[in-house]
N, C-alpha and C positions, 0 to 999 in steps of 0.2 A: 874797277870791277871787283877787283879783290877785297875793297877795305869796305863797298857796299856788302858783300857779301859777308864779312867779319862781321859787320855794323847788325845787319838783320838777322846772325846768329845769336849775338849779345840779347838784342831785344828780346830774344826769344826764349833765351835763357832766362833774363829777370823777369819776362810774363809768366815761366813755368815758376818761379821760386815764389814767385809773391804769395798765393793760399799758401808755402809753408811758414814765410813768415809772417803772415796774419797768425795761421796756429800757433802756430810759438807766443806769438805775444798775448793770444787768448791764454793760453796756457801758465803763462805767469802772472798774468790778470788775476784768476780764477787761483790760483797757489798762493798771490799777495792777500786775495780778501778774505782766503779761509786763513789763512796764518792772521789776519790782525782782527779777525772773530775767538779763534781761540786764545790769541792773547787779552781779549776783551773779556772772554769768559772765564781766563782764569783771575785775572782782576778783580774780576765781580766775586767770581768763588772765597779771593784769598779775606777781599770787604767781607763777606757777610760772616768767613770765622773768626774775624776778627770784633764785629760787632756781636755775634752771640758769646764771645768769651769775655763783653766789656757787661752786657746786659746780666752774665751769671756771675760778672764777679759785683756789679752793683745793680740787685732787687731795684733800690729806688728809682734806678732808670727805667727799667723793665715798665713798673708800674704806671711813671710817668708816658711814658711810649704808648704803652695800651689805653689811658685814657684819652692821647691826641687821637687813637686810631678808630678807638670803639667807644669814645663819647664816654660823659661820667655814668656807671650802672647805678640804677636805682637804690636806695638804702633799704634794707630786709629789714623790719622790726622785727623786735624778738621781745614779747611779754612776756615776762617772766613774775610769777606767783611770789610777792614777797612772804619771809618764813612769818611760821604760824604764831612765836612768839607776838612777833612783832604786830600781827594783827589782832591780838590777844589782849594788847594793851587798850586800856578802856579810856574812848574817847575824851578829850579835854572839859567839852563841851555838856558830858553825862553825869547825870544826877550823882550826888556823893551819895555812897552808900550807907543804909540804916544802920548804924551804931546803937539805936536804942536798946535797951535789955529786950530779950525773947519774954513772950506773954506764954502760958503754959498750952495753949493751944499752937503755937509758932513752933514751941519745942517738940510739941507731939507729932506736927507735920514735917517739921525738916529732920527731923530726926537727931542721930548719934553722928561724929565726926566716921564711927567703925564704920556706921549702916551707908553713909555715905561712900567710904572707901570698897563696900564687898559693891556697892553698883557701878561705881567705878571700873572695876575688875571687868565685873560682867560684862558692861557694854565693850571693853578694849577688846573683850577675847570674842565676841558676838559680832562685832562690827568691826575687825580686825585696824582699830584703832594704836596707836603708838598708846601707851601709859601714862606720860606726859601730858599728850594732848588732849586723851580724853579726863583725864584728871580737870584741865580747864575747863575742858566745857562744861561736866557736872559742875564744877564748882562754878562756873557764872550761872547754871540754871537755879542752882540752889540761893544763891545771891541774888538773882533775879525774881524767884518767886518768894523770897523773903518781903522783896521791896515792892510785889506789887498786888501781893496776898494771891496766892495762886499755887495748885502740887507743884512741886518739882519736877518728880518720877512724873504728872502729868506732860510739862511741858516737855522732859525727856524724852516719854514716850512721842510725841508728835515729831520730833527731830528725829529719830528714830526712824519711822514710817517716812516721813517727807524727803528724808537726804539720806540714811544712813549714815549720820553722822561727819556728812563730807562738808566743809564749808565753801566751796566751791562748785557746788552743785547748784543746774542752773537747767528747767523745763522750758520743753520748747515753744511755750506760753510767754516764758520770760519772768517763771517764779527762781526765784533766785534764795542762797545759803542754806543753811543748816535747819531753817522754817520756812525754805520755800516760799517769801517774801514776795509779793506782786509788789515791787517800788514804785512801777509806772503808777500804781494806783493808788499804794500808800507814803506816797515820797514826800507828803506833811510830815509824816512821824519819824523821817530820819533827816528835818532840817536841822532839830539840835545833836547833831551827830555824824556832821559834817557834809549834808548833804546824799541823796541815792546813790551816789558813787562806794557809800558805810554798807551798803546793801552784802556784800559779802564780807564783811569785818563781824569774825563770828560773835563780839560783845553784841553789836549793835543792831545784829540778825536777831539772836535769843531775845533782847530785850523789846522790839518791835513786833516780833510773830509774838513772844509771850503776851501782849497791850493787846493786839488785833485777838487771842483768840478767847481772854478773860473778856473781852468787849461782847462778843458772839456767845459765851457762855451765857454772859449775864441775859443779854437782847433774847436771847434763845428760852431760856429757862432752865435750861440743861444740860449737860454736857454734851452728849447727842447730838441736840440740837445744836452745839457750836460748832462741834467738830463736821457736821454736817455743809455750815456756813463756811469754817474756815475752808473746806474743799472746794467751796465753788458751785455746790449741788444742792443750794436752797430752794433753788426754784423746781428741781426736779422729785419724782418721787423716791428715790432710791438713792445713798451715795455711793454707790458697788461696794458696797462693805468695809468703805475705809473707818469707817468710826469702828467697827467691831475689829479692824486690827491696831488699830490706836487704843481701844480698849484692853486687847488680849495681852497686848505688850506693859500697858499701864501695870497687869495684874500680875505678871510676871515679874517686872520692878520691884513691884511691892513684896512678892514673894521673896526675893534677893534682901530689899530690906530688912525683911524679918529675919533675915541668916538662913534662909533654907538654899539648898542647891536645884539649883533650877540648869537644865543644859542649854546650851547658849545654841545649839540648833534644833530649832521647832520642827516636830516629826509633822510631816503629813496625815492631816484627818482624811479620811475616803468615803468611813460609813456613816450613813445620815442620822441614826442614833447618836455617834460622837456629835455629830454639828450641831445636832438638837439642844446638847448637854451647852459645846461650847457658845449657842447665843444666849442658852442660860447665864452663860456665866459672866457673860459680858453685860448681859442686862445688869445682874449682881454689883459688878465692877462699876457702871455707870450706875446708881443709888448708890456706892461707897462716895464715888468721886463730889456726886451733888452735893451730899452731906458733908464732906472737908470742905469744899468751897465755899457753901453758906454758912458753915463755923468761923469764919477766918474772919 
């Protein structure tokens, strides 16, 4: 009786104790997997300073990493305008230039080396030109209209008007250089000269717009009438007044030439008495210009 009674206290004991030692062992469960999380996480922690200290002390890893992770990036071009010397230099492929002796008519139109050097001037300080550069380009107009009988100061003037003097100036027509050049439609005249791609190489700009616009002079009869045609406005009746400011500047060249000071910024006319005078004068200027051209 006794040892049943002993027996059924026992049991009664290990039925009470069992949910404590299920908690308990929950409880160390639950202690074991947070402890081998945080040792996992510091693992990871100690890996990753260990690889951003291997990636900054060697770039090339870095680099190589980021192309497994983010694919190779696309290449940027970057055009870059070779210097102006170098596109200065006068195609291989381009006529030599005329060595014959100047005829007294040649001498009267290109003038003096001085008269050359004061327009020089002028244009660099009017068209905020480097000195240099504009030195070249007078001096291939004046080399170009030696060699294909045509003004200088005329073709000057049209580069002038057309680009201000930028050789990388380019309308959104697709007239392109220093004369405004449609290649697309004159890309015959720059196959000796290494193809339309010459189309901003400012020799072979001057020398091609100078061809197309003594071509339109002649076809025309007039200056007027080329400068008309070179703009594109032959079929219309008006060119919006680009021939009277390729004229006004032509006469202003000229005034430079002769050594007078002319100022390099054109004041604003407003009253229609002055504009009256100034298509005078430009008429004037175009009957000078006819006149040199049919002399040559």
């Amino acid at each position: 009786m006794t040892n049943r009674f002993i027996g059924t206290t026992a049991l009664a004991r290990t039925t009470a104790l069992q949910p404590l030692l299920q908690l308990a062992v929950q409880r160390v469960t639950v202690r074991s997997v947070l402890t081998t999380a945080q040792h996992t996480l510091s693992i990871f922690g100690v890996s990753a300073l260990v690889v951003l200290a291997v990636l900054f002390a060697r770039p090339d890893l870095a680099k190589q990493l980021s192309k497994m992770l983010g694919g190779e990036p696309e290449a940027v071009q970057v055009v870059t305008a070779p210097p102006l010397s170098e596109l200065m230099e006068i195609p291989a492929s381009a006529p030599a230039p005329n060595t014959a002796p100047l005829t007294p008519e040649e001498k009267a139109l290109l003038g003096t080396q001085k008269q050359q050097q004061w327009v020089t001037s002028w244009l660099s300080k009017r068209y905020r030109v480097a000195g240099d550069a504009a030195n070249m380009l007078v001096s291939t107009a004046y080399l170009t209209a030696r060699e294909i009988k045509l003004d200088p100061l005329l073709i000057l003037a049209v580069m002038s008007i057309e680009s201000g003097l930028n050789p990388f100036a380019e309308s959104p027509m697709g007239a392109q250089g220093l004369m405004q050049v449609m290649s697309k439609v004159h890309h015959d005249k720059f196959q000796d000269m290494g193809g339309v791609q010459a189309a901003l190489n400012p020799v072979a700009n001057i020398r091609v717009g100078s061809l197309i616009l003594k071509d339109y002079v002649t076809r025309g009869g007039s200056v007027e009438a080329g400068l008309k045609t070179y703009v594109g406005a032959a079929a219309f009746e008006t060119d919006d007044g680009y021939g009277s400011r390729v004229l006004a500047e032509y006469n202003r060249l000229k005034q430079v030439s002769a050594g007078k000071k002319v100022p390099t910024i054109t004041p604003v006319m407003a009253a229609a008495p002055q504009k009256a005078t100034a298509v005078a004068s430009a008429d004037k200027v175009s009957k000078t210009v006819e006149t040199q051209i049919a002399g040559l």
